[in-house]
N, C-alpha and C positions, 0 to 999 in steps of 0.2 A: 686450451693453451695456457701455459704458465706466463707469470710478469715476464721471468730472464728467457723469454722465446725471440726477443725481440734481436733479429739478425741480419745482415747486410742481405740482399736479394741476388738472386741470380736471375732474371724478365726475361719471360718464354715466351714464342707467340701461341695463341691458339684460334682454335676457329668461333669464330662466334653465331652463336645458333639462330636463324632467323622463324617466327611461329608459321607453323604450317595452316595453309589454309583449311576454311572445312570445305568438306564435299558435300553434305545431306544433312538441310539447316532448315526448318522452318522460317521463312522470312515474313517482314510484315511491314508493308511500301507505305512512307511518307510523302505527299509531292505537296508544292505551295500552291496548287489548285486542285488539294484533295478535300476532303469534308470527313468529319471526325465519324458521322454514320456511317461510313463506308466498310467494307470489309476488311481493308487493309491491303489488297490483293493489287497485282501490277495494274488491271487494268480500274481500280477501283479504288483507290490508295488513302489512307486516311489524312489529317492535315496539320497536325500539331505531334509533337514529343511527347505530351502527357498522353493524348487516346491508344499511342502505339504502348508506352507503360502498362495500361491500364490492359490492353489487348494481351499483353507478355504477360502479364500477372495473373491472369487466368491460365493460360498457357501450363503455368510453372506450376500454380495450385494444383494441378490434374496430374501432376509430375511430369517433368521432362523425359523426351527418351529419345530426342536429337539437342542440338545447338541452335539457338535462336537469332537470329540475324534481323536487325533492324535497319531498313535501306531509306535514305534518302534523296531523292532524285534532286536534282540541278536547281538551286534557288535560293534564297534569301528568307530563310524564318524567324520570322518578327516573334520573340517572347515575352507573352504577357505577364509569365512567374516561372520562377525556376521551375527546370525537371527536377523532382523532388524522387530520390529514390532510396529505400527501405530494404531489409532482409527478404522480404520476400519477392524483391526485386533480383536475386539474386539466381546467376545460374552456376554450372556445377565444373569440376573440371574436365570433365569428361563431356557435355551439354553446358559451355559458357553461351552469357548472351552481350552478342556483338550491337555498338550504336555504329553505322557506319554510313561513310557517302559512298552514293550507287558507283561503281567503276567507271572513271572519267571525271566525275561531276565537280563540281564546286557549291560543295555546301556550305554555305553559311549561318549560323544561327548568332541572331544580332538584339542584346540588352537593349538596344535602344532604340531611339522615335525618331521619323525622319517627321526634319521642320516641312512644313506644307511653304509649298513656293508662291505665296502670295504677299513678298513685301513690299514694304512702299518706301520711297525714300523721303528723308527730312530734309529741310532745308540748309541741314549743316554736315552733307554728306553721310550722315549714320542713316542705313534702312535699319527697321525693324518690322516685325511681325506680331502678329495678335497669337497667345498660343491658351485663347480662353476655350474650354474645347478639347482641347488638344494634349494627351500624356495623362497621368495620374492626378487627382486632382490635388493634392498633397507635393506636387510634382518641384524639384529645385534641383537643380545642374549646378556641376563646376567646372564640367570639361564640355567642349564641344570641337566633333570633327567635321570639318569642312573637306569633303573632296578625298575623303582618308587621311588628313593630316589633322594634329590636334592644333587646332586655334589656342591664341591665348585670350585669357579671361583679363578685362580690363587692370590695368594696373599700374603705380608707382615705386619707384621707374618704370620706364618702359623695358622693354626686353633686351633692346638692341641699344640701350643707352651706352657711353664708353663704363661706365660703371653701372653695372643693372641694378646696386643694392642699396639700402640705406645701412648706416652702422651705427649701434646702438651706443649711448655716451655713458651706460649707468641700467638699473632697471632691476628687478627681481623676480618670483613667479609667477606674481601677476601684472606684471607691465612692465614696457621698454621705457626708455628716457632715449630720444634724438634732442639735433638742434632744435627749438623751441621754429626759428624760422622756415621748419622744412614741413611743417602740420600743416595740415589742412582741415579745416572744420568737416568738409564734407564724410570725409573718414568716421567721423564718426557719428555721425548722420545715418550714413551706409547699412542697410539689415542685414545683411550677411557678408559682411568684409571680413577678411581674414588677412593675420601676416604668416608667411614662410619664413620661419626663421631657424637657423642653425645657433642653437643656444651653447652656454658655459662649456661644454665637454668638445665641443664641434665634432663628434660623430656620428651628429644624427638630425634630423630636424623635426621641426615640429608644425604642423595648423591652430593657429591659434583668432578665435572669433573677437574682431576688437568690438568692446562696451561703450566707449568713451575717448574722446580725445580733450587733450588742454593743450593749444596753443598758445599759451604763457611759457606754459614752462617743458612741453615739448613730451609731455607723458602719452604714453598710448596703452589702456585699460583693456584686458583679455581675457575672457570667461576662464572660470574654473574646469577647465577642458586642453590635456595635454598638456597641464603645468610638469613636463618632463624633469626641468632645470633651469635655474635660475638664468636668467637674462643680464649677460655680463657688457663693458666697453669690450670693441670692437664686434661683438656680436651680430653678423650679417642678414638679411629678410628681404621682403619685400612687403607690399601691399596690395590686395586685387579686391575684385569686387565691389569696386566703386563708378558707381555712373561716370561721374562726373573727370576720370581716368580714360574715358574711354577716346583717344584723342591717335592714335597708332592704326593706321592699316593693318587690317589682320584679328583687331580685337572685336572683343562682344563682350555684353554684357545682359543678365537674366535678370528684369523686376518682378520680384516674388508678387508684390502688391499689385499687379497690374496683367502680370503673366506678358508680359511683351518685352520680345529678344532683339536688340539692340546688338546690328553688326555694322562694322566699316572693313567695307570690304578695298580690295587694291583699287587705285582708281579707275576705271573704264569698267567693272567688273560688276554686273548686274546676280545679286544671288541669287533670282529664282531660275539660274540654268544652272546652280552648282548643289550637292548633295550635301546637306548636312544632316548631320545629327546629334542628339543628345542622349547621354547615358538615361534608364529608366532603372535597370536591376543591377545591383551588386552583385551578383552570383547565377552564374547559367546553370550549375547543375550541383547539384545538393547528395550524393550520398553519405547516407547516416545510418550507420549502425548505432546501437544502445549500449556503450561503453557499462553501464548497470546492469542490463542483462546479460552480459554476456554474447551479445548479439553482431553479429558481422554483414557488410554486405559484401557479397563474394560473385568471382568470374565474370564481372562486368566490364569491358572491353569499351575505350570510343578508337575508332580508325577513321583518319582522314578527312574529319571535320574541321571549319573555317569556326574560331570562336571571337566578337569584337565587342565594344564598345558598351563597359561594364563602367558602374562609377566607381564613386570612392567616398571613404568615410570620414567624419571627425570625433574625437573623441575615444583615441586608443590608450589602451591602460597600459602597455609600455611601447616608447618610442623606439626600441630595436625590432619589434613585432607587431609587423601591420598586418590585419588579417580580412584585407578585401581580395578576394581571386575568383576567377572565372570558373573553376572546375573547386569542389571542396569533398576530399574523400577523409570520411572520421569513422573508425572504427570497421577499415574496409582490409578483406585479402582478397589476393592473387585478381587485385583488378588492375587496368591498364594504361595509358594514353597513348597512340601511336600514329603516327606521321600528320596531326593535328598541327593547326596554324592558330597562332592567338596573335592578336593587334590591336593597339588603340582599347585597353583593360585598364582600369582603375588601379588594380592589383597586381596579385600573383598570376600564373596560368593555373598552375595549381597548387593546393591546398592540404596536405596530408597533415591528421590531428590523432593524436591518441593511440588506441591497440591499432595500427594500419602497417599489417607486413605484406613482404613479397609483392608489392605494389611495381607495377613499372611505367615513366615516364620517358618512350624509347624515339627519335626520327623527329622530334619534336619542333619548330621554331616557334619562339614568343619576339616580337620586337614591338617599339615602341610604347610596354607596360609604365604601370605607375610603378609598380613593385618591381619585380623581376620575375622569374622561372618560377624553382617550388619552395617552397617553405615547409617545413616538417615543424610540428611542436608538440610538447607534452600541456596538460592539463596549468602549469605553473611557466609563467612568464617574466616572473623576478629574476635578480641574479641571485643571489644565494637562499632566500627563505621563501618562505609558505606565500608573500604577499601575491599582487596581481598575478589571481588567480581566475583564468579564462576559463573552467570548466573546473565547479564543483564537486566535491564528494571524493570519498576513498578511495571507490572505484579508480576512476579517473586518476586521482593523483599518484598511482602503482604503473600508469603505461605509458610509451609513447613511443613515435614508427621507428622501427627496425627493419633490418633484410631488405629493404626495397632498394631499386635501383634507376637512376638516373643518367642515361646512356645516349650517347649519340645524337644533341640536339644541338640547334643555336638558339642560343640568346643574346640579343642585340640591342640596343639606346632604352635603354629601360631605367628604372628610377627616376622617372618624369615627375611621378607626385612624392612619392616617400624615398626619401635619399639612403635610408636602412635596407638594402635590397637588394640584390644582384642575381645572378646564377642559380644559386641555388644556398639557402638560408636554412640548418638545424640549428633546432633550440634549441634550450633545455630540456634534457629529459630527467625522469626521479634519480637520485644519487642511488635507491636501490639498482638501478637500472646500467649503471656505469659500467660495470663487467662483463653487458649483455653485447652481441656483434652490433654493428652498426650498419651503414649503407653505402652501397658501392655507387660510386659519380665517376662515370668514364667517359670519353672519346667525346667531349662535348666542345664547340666553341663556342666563348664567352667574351664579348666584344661591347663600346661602349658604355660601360657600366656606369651607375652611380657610385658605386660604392667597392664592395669586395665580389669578386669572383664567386669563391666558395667560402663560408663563414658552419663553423661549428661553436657551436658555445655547451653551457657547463653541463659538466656528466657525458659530451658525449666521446663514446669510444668504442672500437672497431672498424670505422671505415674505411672504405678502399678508394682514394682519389688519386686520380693516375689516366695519362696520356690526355690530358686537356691543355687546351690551346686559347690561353687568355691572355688578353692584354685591356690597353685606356681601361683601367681598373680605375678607383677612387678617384673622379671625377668632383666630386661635391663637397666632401669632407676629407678630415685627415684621422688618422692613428686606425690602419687597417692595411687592407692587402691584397692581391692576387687570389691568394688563398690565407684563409684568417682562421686558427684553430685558438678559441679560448675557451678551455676545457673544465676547469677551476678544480684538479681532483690527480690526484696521484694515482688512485686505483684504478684508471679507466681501462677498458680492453685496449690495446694494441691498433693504434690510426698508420696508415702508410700515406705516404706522399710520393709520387714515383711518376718519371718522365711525362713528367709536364713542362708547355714551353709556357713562360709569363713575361710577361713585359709592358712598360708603360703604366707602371701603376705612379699614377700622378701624387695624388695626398696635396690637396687647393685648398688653403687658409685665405678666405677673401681680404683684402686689402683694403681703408677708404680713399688711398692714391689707385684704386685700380688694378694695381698691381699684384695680382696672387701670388702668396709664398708657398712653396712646396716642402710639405715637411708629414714624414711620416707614413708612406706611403712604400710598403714593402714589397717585396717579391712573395716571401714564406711569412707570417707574422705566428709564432707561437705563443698566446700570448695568455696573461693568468698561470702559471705554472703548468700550460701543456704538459704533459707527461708521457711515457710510454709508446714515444711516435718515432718512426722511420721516413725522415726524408733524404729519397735517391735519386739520385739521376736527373732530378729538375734542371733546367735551364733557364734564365736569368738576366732579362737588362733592362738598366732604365729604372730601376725603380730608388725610390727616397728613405734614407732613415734603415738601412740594411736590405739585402736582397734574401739572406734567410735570418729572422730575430727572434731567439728564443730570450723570456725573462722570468727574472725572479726566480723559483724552486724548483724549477723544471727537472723531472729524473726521468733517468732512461731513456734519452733521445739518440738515436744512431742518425746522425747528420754526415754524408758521407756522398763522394764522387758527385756535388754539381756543381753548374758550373756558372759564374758570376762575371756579367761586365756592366760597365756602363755604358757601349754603344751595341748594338745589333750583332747579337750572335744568331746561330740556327743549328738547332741540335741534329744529330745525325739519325733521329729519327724522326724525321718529321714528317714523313709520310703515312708513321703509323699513327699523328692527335689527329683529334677532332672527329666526326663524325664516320670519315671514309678509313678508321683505322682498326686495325682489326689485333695488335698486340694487346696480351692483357700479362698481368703478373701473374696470376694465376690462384691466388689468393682464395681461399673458399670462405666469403663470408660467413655460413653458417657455423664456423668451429673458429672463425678470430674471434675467440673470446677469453675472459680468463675463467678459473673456477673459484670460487670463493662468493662471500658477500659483506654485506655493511650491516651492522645493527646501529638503529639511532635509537638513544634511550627512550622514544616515545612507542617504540616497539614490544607491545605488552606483552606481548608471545614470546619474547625473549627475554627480555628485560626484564627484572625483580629488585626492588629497591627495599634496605629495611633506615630507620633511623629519620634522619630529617636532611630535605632536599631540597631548595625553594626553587623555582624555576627562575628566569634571570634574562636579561635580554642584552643586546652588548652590538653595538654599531660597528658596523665594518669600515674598510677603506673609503675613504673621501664620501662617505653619508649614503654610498650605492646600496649598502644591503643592511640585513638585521641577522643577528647569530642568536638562537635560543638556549638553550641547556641548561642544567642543572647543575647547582651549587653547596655542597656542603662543606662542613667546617668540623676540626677537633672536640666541639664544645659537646654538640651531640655527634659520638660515636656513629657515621651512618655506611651503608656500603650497598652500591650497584652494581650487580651480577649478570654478566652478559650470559648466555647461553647459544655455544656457538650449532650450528645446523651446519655440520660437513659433510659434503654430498663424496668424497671418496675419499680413500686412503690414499694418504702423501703426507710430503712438508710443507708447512702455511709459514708467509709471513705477515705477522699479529701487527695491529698498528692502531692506534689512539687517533683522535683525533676532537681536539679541544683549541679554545683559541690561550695565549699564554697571555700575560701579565704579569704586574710586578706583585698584585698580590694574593697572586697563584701559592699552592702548595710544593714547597721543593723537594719534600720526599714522601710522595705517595704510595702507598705501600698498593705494588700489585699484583693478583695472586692469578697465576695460567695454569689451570689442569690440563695437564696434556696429554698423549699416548704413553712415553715413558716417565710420568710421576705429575711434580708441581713445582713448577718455576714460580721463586718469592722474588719478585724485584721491587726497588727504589725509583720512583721516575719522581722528574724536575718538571715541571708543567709551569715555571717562570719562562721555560723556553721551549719553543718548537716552531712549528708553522705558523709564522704570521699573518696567514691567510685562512688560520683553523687549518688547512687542511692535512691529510693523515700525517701521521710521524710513525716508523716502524721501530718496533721496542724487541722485536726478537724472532727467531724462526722458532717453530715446534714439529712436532711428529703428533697427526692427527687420526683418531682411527672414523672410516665412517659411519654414520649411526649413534655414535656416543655420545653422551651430554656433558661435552666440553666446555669450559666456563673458562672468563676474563672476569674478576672482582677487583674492581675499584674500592677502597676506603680511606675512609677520614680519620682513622684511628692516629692520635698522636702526630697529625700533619701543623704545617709551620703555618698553614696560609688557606686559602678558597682551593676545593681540588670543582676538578669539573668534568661531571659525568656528560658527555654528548654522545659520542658513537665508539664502535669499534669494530675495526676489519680484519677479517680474514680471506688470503688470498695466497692459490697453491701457487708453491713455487720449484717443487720437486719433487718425483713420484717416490 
């Protein structure tokens, strides 16, 4: 696909294909009163997920010559540690192997430890229990469900206070400033008290563990852990995990030092007839391919599993990217999740990281998460540079998921612990990668969210979101959306946005009268210079701060035909969102891409630099990011030589991409070998993108195979010229 493909649609229906089942499958029977010696067989069944693994993995070493089917009968399994699965876990397309509940059944596989029902009460209405014995011995909780609902953990305010929050008068990134009168010594007393606080940006929150408190002067002291951003006035939080908080029906509280859990239950309510329990595992199932070797795990199927009550973590290296979920697929193809139930999760449901295509999350419901749906991410979790980096090495930093699909499910009251989450969550993936297709999110409803619906962030491009049915978006924070595309890149493949209904996206700045303002809470939010995107046919009300807001250098947007109010509309198709709908655009992922690429000058294979070049480092927008590149000057003569790699014959358009200043070079001499000769141009690099990103300097005629070149030089320039990247990207056969 070329850039100028980008065209109003014509939205067809088609049928959408449901997986056939198998006929003649090797199966191998789990039940919660089987024994891991067993055979595996119906009448003999083994008793954990990992014996059945280990039973399959032999299977497979001998080579498959059917489909392997892993059944679990009717019950409740307690995990002691993830299922952990590997490539050679892996079955084939032709011979996949299915994790599945027996027909009928209600499987549940449960991260957590039920409390043993032997409390006693205090004489100040709190029971608690002894839990020495009892979980891991290392063992410390922050959630617990009572009865399937998630209790609250003690805390200031209380939940259901007329204002739940405190608000901060002052403070930096390592402590709040409140009224001096609203401390409490015990706070910081407390071994693991924590505040929830939505800091300086309010689009995200943070856990943060208090150190110390000073009732003088009203300071509250907060480890070196998820210093995200500075702690500004009005900045709202709370505080939990404090004994001495524990004064609300409903709360509990976990003494690490003592191991005894501390509940006040509603009055007349005895808790050893009610179920609780407590998180033990972050993660029910682990597959892992080896992003360095080259290694995948493939045709691994789960159907119709129950997944609950996973914890959650402190201490994430960026606050848009929380990476606790229940299922975690890295470096995995053509595996699946389907008509699965997640509840009461610390996290995601699931997890896709790295080389992970053709992945499908189909039938799905996730509610009451910390996180939301799925999360996709590449190896780099900063906004523009190299930093918080979740998965080292070169490898890694070249991939991240594509082609996969996210079709047909609900996600519901989710963003309970991290307020960055919703529906469904793409990172960033590598800027090499911007051109490549992206992933299609359909017929899904997305309902009580924390935050945004569907969020895309930088580099990504290609996807198809269309026919979903969201609304109470942005609940928590403000400056987001329904659907939130901040892409930070001109060059990315071709995103569509197409008949979705949204509505009620809030955008809640807490107030310390109580009163929340709403500001900023969109329908469409294009935001960072989206680029290259087709929004059609959406529907639209209720929301704050614009219903569709494209800013800044956005190119190429075809916004066309939706439709906008501020009370209740209902589009005329609405029988075909959400899960029971069956229209699609028609879109084929695999070829929404563009053809071309990026060179960045640290790209040795392409890049050839002679003279002198010092490397150079230069702060972005409001202190979010770091720009690196290279700097030469007239004194010494120097010049950097792209070498372009064009995969076919056509016309490119060429494009720079440096950030400007004032004491940039105003005429750079730059030299384009092309098909027909060499284009000499003058560029000004005082002005372009003030967000670095591309600036296009001209179209050319490229043959392919040929060792085309961009040369930058310092020859005779006024000022700093600056070698970073340069693209090419076709735009006519």
């Amino acid at each position: 696909m070329t850039i100028r493909s980008l065209v109003p649609l014509t939205v067809r229906l088609a049928l959408v294909l449901l997986p056939v089942a198998l006929v003649g499958a090797t199966r191998i029977h789990v039940a919660t009163q089987g024994n891991d010696a067993h055979a595996g067989t119906t009448e003999n069944p083994l008793a954990t997920p990992q014996a059945a693994r280990d039973q399959a993995r032999q299977i497979i070493a001998r080579g498959l010559n059917e489909p392997i089917e892993i059944v679990f009968a009717a019950g409740t399994y307690k995990l002691k540690s993830p299922l952990e699965l590997r490539p050679a876990d892996s079955g084939t397309e032709k011979f996949p192997v299915t994790w599945q509940a027996a027909p009928g059944a209600k499987v549940i596989w449960c991260a957590g430890q039920a409390i043993p029902q032997k409390w006693s009460k205090d004489t100040d209405g709190v029971w608690q229990v002894d839990l020495n014995g009892v979980g891991p011995a290392a063992w410390n909780f922050r959630q617990l469900f009572v009865n399937n609902q998630r209790a609250t953990r003690a805390r200031f305010p209380n939940a259901d206070s007329p204002n739940p929050f405190l608000y901060a008068t002052g403070g930096d990134l390592d402590h709040a400033m409140i009224a001096p009168e609203l401390v409490k010594a015990s706070w910081g007393n407390a071994r693991d008290a924590q505040i929830n606080i939505v800091p300086q940006w309010r689009f995200f929150n943070q856990w943060n563990t208090v150190t110390k408190v000073d009732a003088q002067t009203g300071r509250i002291d907060i480890t070196d852990s998820e210093r995200h951003a500075k702690i500004i006035p009005g900045n709202w939080f709370w505080i939990e995990g404090v004994r001495e908080e524990l004064d609300q029906p409903g709360e509990w509280f976990f003494d690490q030092t003592t191991r005894r859990l501390h509940y006040l239950p509603t009055p007349g309510v005895d808790p050893n007839t009610l179920e609780i329990i407590a998180p033990v595992l972050n993660r029910i199932v682990n597959a892992q391919g080896d992003v360095n070797a080259g290694t995948h795990v493939q045709h691994v199927h789960f159907e119709g599993i129950e997944f609950r009550h996973t914890s959650f973590s402190l201490g994430h290296i960026e606050a848009r990217v929380h990476t606790d979920t229940a299922i975690m697929f890295e470096n995995t193809l053509d595996c699946s999740v389907r008509n699965c139930h997640f509840e009461n999760i610390g996290g995601y449901a699931l997890w896709l990281h790295l080389d992970s295509r053709r992945n499908k999350f189909d039938r799905n419901t996730v509610r009451h998460s910390g996180g939301g749906g799925v999360l996709m991410t590449g190896a780099r979790l900063s906004y523009m540079d190299d930093t918080k980096t979740y998965t080292p090495g070169a490898a890694a930093a070249k991939v991240a998921p594509f082609l996969n699909e996210v079709t047909r499910n609900t996600v519901e009251h989710c963003g309970k612990i991290r307020y960055y989450g919703g529906g469904v969550h793409l990172d960033s993936r590598p800027f090499s990668m911007s051109m490549e297709p992206g992933n299609l999110i359909s017929h899904n409803y997305f309902n009580d969210l924390s935050r945004n619906g569907v969020f895309a962030f930088r580099n990504q491009g290609g996807s198809v979101v269309e026919y979903n049915h969201i609304h109470n978006a942005m609940q928590t924070t403000i400056d987001g959306a329904c659907i939130h595309f901040a892409t930070m890149n001109h060059l990315n493949a071709p995103n569509f946005i197409l008949n979705n209904w949204l509505y009620d996206a809030w955008g809640y700045e807490q107030k310390p009268n109580g009163k929340p303002v709403r500001k900023l809470g969109n329908g469409i939010f294009l935001d960072w210079d989206t680029s290259n995107t087709t929004v059609h046919e959406n529907w639209i009300y209720n929301s704050v701060g614009g219903a569709i807001k494209p800013i800044w250098e956005n190119q190429n947007l075809v916004i066309e035909n939706n439709r906008e109010s501020a009370t209740r509309i209902v589009p005329p198709f609405v029988a075909e969102l959400g899960p029971n709908g069956k229209a699609t655009s028609g879109i084929d992922l695999a070829t929404n891409r563009l053809t071309g690429s990026i060179i960045h000058y640290t790209d040795s294979k392409h890049v050839t630099t002679t003279g002198k070049w010092s490397p150079e480092t230069a702060i972005g927008m409001w202190g979010l990011f770091r720009f690196n590149f290279l700097v030469g000057t007239a004194a010494v003569p120097a010049k950097a030589i792209y070498t372009l790699s064009i995969p076919e014959v056509g016309t490119y358009q060429i494009s720079l991409l440096y950030k400007p200043g004032a004491d940039r070079a105003s005429n750079v001499p730059v030299v384009i070998d092309h098909a027909e000769g060499t284009a000499n141009l003058t560029w000004n690099m005082r002005k372009g993108s003030k967000h670095a990103f591309s600036v296009p300097i001209g179209t050319y005629r490229f043959n392919a195979g040929k060792s085309h070149t961009v040369t930058l030089s310092t020859a005779n320039t006024d000022g700093n010229v600056i070698a970073d990247a340069v693209a090419f990207v076709k735009v006519a056969d």
